[in-house]
C-alpha positions as YAML, in Angstrom:
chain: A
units: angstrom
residues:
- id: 1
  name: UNK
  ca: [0.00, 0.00, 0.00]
- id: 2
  name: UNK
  ca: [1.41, 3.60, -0.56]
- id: 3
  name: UNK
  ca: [2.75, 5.44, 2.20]
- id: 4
  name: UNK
  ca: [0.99, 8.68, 1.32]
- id: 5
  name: UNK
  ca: [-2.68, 6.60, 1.18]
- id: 6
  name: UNK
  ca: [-1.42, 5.03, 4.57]
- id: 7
  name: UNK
  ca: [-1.01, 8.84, 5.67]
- id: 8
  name: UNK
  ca: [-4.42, 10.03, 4.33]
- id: 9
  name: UNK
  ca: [-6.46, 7.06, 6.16]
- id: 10
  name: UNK
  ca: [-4.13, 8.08, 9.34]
- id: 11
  name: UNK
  ca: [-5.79, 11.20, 9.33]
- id: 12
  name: UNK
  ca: [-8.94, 9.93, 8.58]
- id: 13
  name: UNK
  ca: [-8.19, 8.00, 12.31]
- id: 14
  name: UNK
  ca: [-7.21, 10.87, 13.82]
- id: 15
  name: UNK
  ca: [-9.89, 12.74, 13.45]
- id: 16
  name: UNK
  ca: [-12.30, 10.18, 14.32]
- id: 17
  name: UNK
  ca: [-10.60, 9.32, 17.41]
- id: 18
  name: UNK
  ca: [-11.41, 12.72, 18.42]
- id: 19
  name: UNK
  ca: [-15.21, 12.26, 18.16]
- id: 20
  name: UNK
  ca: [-14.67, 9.38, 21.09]
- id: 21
  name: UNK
  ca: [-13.16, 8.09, 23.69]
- id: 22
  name: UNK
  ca: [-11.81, 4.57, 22.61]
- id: 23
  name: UNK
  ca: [-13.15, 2.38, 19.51]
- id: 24
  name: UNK
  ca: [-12.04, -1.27, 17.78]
- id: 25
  name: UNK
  ca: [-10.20, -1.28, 15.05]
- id: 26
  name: UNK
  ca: [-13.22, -3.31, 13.41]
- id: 27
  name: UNK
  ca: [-15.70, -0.41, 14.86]
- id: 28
  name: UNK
  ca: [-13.67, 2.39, 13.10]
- id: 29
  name: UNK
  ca: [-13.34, 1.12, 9.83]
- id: 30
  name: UNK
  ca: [-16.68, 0.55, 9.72]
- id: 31
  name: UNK
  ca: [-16.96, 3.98, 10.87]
- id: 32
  name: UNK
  ca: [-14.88, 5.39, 8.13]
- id: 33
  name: UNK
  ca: [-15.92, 3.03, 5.25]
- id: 34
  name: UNK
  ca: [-12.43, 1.72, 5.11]
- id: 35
  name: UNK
  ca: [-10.56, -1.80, 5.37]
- id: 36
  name: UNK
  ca: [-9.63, -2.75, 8.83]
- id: 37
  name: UNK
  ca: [-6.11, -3.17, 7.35]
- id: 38
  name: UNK
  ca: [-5.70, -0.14, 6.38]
- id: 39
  name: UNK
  ca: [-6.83, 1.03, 10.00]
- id: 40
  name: UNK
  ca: [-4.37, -0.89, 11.64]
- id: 41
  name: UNK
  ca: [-1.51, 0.49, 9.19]
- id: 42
  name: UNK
  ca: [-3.29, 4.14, 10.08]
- id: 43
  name: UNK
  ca: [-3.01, 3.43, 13.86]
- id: 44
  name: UNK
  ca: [0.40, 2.30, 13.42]
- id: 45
  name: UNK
  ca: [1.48, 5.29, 12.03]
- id: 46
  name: UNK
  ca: [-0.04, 7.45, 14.94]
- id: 47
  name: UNK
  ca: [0.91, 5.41, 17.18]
- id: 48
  name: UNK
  ca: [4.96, 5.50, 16.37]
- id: 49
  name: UNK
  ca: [4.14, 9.23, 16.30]
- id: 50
  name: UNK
  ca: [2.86, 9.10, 19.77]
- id: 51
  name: UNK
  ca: [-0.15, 10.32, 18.49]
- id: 52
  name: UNK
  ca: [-2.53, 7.78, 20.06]
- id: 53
  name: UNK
  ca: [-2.86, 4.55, 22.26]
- id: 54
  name: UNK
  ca: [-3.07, 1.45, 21.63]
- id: 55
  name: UNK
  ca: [-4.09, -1.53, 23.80]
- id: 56
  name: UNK
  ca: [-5.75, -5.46, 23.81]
- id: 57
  name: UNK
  ca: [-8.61, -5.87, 24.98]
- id: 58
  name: UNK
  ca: [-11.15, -8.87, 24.88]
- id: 59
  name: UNK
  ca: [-9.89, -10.14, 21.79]
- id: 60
  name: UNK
  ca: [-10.28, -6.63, 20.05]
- id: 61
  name: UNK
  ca: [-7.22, -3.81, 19.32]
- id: 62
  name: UNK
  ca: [-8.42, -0.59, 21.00]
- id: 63
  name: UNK
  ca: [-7.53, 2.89, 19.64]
- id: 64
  name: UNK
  ca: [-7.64, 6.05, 21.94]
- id: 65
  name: UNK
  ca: [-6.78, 9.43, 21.39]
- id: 66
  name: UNK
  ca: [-4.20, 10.68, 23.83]
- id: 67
  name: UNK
  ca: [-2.48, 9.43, 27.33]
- id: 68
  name: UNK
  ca: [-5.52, 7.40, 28.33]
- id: 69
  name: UNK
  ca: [-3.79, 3.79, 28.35]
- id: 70
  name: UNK
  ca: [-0.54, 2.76, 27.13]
- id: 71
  name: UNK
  ca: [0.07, 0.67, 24.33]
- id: 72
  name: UNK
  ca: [0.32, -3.27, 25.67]
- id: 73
  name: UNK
  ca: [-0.26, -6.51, 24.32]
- id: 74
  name: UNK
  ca: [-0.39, -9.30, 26.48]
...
């Protein structure tokens, strides 16, 4: 996938992130009409920019905007 798509759907997650306080991966691509592939390569992005947080939970990858959780697997 190209880097500068990658960026474009990476804003696309920002600014939805900022509309709530944590969401899926499979909940926000539904939200934005977009694969959840390329959400997860969005998040990524933000999230090596410190940008967001990341985190596990129930089986799902959880997005949130900010210092809510920290990003942990496991």
């Amino acid at each position: 996938m190209d880097k500068h798509i990658v960026g474009e759907n990476a804003g696309k997650v920002w600014h939805a992130l900022n509309e709530v306080d944590k969401i899926s991966i499979p909940e926000l691509a539904r939200k934005l009409d977009i694969s959840a592939e390329s959400t997860a390569l969005a998040a990524g992005w933000l999230a090596r920019e410190n940008k967001i947080c990341i985190r596990y939970k129930d089986g799902l990858v959880e997005l949130s905007n900010g210092d809510r959780f920290s990003f942990s697997f496991g």
